[in-house]
C-alpha positions, 0 to 999 in steps of 0.5 A: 500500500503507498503512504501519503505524504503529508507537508505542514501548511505553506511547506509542500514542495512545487511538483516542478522544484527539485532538491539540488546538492552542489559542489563551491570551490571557494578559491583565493582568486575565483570561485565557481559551483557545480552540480551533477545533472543528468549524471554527469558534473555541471559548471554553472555559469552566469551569462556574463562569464564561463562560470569563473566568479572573480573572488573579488568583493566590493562594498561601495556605500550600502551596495555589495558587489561580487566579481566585477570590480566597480571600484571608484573613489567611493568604493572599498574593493577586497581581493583573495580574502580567503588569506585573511581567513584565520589570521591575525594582526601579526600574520598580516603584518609578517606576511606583507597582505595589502588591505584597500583599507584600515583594518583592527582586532577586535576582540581576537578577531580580524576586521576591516573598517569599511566606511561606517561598519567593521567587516570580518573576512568570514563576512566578506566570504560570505558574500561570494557564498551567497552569489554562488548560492544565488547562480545556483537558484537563477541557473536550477530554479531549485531548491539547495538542500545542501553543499561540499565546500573544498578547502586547502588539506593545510587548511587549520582547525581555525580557516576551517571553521571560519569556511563554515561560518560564512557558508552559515551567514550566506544561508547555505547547509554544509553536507562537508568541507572536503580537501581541494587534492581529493576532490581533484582525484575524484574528478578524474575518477580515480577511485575506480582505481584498486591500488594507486599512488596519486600525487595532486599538485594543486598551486591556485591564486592564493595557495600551493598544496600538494597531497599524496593519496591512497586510492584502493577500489573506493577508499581514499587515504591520504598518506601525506600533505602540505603546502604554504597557504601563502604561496600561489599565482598572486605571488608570481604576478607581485613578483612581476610587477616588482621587476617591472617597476625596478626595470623601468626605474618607477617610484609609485606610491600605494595606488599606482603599485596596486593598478601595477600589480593588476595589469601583471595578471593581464601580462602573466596570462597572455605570456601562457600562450606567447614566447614575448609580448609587448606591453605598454604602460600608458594603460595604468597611467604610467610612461608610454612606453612599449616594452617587450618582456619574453616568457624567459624573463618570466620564467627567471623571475617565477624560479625561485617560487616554483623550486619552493613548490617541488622543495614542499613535494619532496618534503611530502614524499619524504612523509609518505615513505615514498620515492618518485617512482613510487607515484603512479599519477600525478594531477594539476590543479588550479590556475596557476598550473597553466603556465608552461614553466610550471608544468615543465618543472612539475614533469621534469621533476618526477619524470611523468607527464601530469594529468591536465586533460580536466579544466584546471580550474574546475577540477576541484569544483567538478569533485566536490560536486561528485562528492555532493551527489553521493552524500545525498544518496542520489548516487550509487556510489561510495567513498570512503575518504581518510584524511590526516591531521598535520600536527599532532594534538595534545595537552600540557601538563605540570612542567610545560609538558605536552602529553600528545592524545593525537600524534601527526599524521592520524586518520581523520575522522578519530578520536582518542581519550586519556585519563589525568589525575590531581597533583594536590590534596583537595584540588577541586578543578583543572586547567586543560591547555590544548596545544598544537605542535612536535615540541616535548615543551608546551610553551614551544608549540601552538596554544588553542584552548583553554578551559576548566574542569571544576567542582571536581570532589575534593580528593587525595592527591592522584585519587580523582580521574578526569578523563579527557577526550579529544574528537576530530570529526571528518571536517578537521574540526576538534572537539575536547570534552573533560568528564570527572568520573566520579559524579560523570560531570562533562566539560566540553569545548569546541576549539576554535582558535582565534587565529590561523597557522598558516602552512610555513609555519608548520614547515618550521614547527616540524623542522624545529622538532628535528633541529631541537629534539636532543635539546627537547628531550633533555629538557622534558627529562629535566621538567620531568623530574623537577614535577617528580620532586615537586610532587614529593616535596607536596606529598612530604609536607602533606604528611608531615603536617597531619602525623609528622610529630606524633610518628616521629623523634625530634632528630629524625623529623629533623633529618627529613626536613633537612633532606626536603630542604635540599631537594628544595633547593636542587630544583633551582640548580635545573641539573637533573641528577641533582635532582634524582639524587636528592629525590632518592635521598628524601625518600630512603630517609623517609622510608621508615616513617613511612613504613610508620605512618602505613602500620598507623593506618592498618590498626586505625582500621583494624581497632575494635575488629577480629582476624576472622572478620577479615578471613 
């Protein structure tokens, strides 16, 4: 028998309308959506372009313009915000971005003083999200009910989430973020594969990233990754307006070097398709003048950077326990990988012609809207996609120590849980400090959170469990939840820190662990046994105080604050076999006291009862 279905007033759906899942790259310097129609992926377009959106977002009063730049002398025009994305003050001042206005943190939080209001990069995303969004229902005439949004695999914790909130503000529900290498792998169809080592060598306007990927009949595993998310075809084009302006002996000022650096994208793309072109810089209002420049000169200028992109494949292969014959194909992805000096590189460099046959710059979008099409269930079929975490998780403990819970590298999504304990009488709660990094030394890695565990039940020292678990789910997104065993109250925290980390300082951050780990582990020795002597010291006085004089002669009470004062002070000579010595002294001269004080404890508990009761 056929069940009716029943909607609430209002809420039925037309007969025409249909529900659609599209894929968004949300890319540094264009962005596009596709859908699967008829089987088979879809770029949707509007008239007036190929389906490339512009990344480009201009406010001009309370009018919001995406794509075109109607900049004039009244408008505030944003480019490649996705690099704003998770950063801070410091990162944009290190990093050299160019603002086309007064920017401030406020509140840990990045924002841009356009006209009267202050505006977040998640906001100014938002607005490209939401053109997409509104392409999608002008070219479909349907219903979104849900998307895959590609995100670099270096993306962090923080850029991440921040993709989410500006999918949120635009209105659209994200099925998943997906990593742009796998959905370029599944673009091409790779996952028919039964064993396949596939490199995607994925160098965009804004980013580079490079992954290495397991294919095995259905099964996506990324074995390694990495990349610079500040690295990419902007850089090129810098680079080229920065040896046009010193060839030519030009001074400009901000605004000029800014139209410069816009007509060197224009010199950039027509030089892929020419060995020489002239150009003239009257068109920016500068000297009328025709120059030649030869795709030679260019290649020159671009070197260092494309050896900087192989430099960070070697790296990954390296990560991976690969060589270069061991990859079976490798895939080009994003626009930048159009110019043929870079492609050159990338086959000379692992003796292998690329795949490129698919659109560069929509192969990423292509993917994710497969990706879409399988989590609505309309396709049959399935893939499993296994990614990595960069750096490992963990948390510091007494003595600027990090106990790892997730180590570098693991499969995404996972979870992992440990148990932690007081290190005080009576301590009723619990600093956790979530850390990110390879250092034995909290202080040398990346904080993200901070939170407290509170109204833990007042206990002997070591006696309570605090048992703390860290879940990353399949969007790279943690979540740590601290549960007190005893009255099973939970604390939990999504992490989301205030500003990104972008790729080169994770290079760094893994070069420092290889560079300091001898240093590092004498350290975390020397911490160790400081916290070791500490929690005697602590555990000493405790007992003292409660039995010390009753239990003890005047001598040898004497004798053992005698040796605790020196372990006192050997905690300040930072010399760990000092430390162990006078550890080790404390303790044989308390062994018989402490022998006292347990036999004290056995008749307190036995008085008043016989041997049989305990038989």
């Amino acid at each position: 028998m056929a069940l009716l279905q029943i909607s609430e007033p209002g809420k039925s759906q037309d007969p025409h309308e249909k529900r659609y899942y599209i894929g968004i790259d949300l890319g540094t310097t264009n962005s596009l959506v596709a859908v699967i129609k008829n089987g088979s992926p879809s770029i949707l377009k509007e008239d007036t372009n190929n389906g490339l959106l512009p990344s480009i977002v201009t406010y001009a009063g309370d009018d919001v313009f995406v794509g075109d730049n109607k900049k004039n002398n009244e408008s505030i025009t944003f480019r490649s915000i996705k690099r704003f994305l998770g950063k801070n003050l410091e990162d944009l001042k290190k990093e050299n971005f160019y603002s086309p206005c007064e920017y401030l943190e406020e509140n840990n939080v990045l924002r841009f003083k356009v006209f009267e209001k202050l505006v977040t990069p998640v906001e100014i995303s938002s607005e490209i999200l939401k053109h997409l969004k509104n392409i999608t229902n002008e070219t479909l005439k349907g219903e979104i009910a849900g998307c895959v949004i590609t995100v670099p695999a270096y993306f962090d914790d923080t850029q991440r989430q921040a993709t989410k909130d500006a999918a949120s503000l635009s209105g659209l529900k994200v099925l998943r973020l997906l990593n742009e290498p796998t959905a370029a792998a599944i673009a091409y169809g790779l996952q028919s594969k039964k064993i396949s080592k596939v490199m995607v060598y994925d160098l965009g306007g804004g980013t580079f990233d490079v992954s290495i990927l397991n294919l095995n009949d259905g099964i996506f595993k990324v074995l390694s990754t990495g990349g610079n998310s500040s690295l990419g075809g902007d850089d090129f084009d810098s680079l080229l307006a920065d040896y046009i302006e010193k060839t030519n002996g030009l001074n400009l000022d901000e605004q000029n070097k800014h139209n410069l650096y816009l007509y060197a994208k224009e010199i950039k793309k027509n030089l892929s398709d020419s060995e020489s072109i002239k150009y003239n810089l009257s068109k920016i209002g500068l000297n009328n003048q025709d120059i030649i420049l030869t795709q030679k000169e260019f290649n020159l200028i671009i070197k260092s950077l494309v050896k900087k992109t192989l430099k960070i494949s070697e790296s990954v292969l390296r990560d991976a326990n690969l060589t270069i014959e061991g990859i079976d194909e490798i895939i080009l992805v994003g626009g930048s990988t159009r110019t043929p000096y870079v492609k050159n590189m990338v086959e000379d460099f692992f003796n292998k012609k690329p795949l490129s046959n698919i659109n560069p710059d929509n192969v990423v979008a292509i993917g994710a809207s497969i990706q879409a099409d399988i989590l609505s269930g309309d396709s049959n079929e399935e893939l499993l996609l296994l990614d990595v975490i960069p750096l490992s998780l963990g948390i510091e403990t007494m003595g600027d120590l990090v106990e790892v819970i997730i180590p570098r590298n693991s499969t995404i999504p996972t979870s992992s849980s440990k148990e932690y304990t007081t290190f005080k009488d009576g301590q009723n709660a619990m600093s956790i400090h979530v850390v990110q990094g390879e250092r034995d030394l909290a202080s040398d890695c990346r904080s993200l959170a901070k939170f407290t565990v509170k109204d833990i039940p007042p206990m002997l020292a070591g006696s309570a469990r605090i048992n703390l678990e860290f879940q990353i789910d399949a969007d790279g997104i943690l979540n740590v939840s601290a549960r007190e065993t005893s009255t099973n109250k939970v604390t939990e925290v999504e992490v989301k820190p205030t500003f990104g980390i972008s790729d080169s300082e994770i290079e760094q951050m893994l070069k420092d662990s290889f560079d300091n780990a001898k240093e590092d582990i004498l350290n975390r020795n020397l911490n160790e046994s400081i916290v070791e002597g500490e929690r005697v010291i602590l555990s000493i006085n405790s007992a003292l105080n409660i039995d010390g004089k009753d239990l003890l002669n005047n001598v040898e009470y004497d004798e053992i604050c005698h040796a605790r004062d020196k372990l006192e002070k050997s905690l300040e000579s930072e010399d760990r076999e000092t430390i162990i010595g006078a550890i080790k002294n404390l303790e044989n001269i308390s062994e018989t006291y402490i022998s006292r004080r347990m036999n004290s404890s056995i008749q307190k508990i036995m008085k008043g009862k016989e041997i049989k009761e305990y038989n």
